[in-house]
N, C-alpha and C positions, 0 to 999 in steps of 0.2 A: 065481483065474483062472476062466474061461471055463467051463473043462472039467471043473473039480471036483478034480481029482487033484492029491495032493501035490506040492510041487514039489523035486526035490532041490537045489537054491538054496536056503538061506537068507539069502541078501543081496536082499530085493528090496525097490523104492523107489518110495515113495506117491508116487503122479503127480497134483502140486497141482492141476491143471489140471480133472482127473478130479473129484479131492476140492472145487475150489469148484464145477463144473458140477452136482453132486450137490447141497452145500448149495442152492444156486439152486432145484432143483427144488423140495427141501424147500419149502424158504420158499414158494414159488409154490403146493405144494398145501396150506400152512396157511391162506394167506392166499386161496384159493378155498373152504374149509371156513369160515373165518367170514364172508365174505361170504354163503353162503348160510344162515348161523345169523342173521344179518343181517334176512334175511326173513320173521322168526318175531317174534311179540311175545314181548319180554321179562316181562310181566304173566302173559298168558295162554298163551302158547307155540303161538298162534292163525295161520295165514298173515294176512301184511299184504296186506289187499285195497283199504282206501280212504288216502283222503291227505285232514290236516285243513288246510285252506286259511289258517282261522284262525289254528293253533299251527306250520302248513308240516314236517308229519310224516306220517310214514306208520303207521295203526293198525289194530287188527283189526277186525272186527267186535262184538265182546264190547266194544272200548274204545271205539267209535261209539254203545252205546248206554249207556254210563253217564255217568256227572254229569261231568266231566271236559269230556268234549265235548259234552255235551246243547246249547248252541244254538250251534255252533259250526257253519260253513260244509261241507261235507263231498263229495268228490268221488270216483270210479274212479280208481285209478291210473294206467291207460290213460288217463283220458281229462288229469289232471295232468300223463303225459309229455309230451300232445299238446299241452295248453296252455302249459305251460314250453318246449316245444320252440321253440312260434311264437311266444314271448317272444323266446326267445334267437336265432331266426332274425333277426327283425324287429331285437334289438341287433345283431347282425352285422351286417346288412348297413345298418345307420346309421353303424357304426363304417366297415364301408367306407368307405360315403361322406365321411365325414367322412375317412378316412386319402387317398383321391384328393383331396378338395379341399386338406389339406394338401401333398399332393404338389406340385398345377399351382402352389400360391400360394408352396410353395420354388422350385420350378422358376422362378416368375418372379423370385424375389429373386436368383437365382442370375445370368439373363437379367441384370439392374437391376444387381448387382455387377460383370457383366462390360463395361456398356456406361459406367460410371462409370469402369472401371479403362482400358478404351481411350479414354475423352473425356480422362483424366488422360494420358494417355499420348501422345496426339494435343497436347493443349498443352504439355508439357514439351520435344518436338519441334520444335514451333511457337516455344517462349521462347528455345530453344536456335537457331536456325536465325537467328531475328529480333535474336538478340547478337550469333551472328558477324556478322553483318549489318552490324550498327552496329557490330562493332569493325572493321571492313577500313573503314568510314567516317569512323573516327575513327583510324584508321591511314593512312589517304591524306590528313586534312585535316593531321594531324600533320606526314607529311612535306613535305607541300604549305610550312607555316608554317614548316617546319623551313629548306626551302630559300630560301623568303623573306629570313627570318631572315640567312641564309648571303650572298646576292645583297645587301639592303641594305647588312650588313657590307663587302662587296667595293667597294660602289657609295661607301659613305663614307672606307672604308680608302685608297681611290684617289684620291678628294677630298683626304684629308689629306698622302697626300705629297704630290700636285699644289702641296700649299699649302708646303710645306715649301723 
């Protein structure tokens, strides 16, 4: 506890909660100890002051002037963050560009889908409308022939008794 002082409880219960936000810390102050061991050559135990453009590392001075990197490209740190920086600037925002121009060019496939699915829809309409159409055309000629049909019977049926 808190207060230092015995507690007369012997029943008391680890508060996980406590115990993982503590591991947490842990971890986070190891993993800040060797990021900054990080910054030290491992050769010379020299701070890392230049970056070799050539090998795209970062070396001390002591490892700038031996054989290793003797004609190799060599640059400040600083001025590496600045040019990596406006590398990565300049891919950004191409990638932008490029994620907008994929945007407007789905947007219009989406436009293009939807004026196919109403032209489809528009004609199915249209076929449907232009059957019933013809079927009430072909339902009137039907009965039309139908009563024909019916009246010439009558018209012969009345001849033959006639004859009869």
């Amino acid at each position: 506890p808190e207060c230092r002082e015995e507690s007369a409880e012997r029943t008391l219960r680890v508060n996980l909660a406590l115990v993982r936000l503590s591991e947490k810390a842990r971890a986070l102050s190891l993993n800040l100890k060797a990021k900054k061991s990080k910054l030290h050559c491992e050769k010379h135990q020299e701070d890392l002051k230049l970056f070799c453009k050539t090998d795209k590392k970062l070396i001390c001075l002591i490892c700038a002037t031996g054989r290793e990197h003797e004609s190799h490209s060599l640059m400040l740190i600083e001025e590496a963050i600045e040019f990596y920086k406006e590398q990565v600037k300049s891919s950004f925002e191409s990638l932008t560009e490029k994620e907008s121009e994929i945007q407007k060019i789905e947007q219009e496939q989406k436009q293009c889908i939807s004026g196919v699915q109403e032209e489809s829809h528009n004609l199915q309409s249209l076929i449907t409308s232009q059957f019933a159409e013809l079927h009430q055309i072909f339902t009137e000629k039907e009965q039309r022939l139908l009563g024909d049909i019916r009246e010439e019977e009558k018209k012969i049926v009345k001849r033959m008794k006639k004859n009869l």
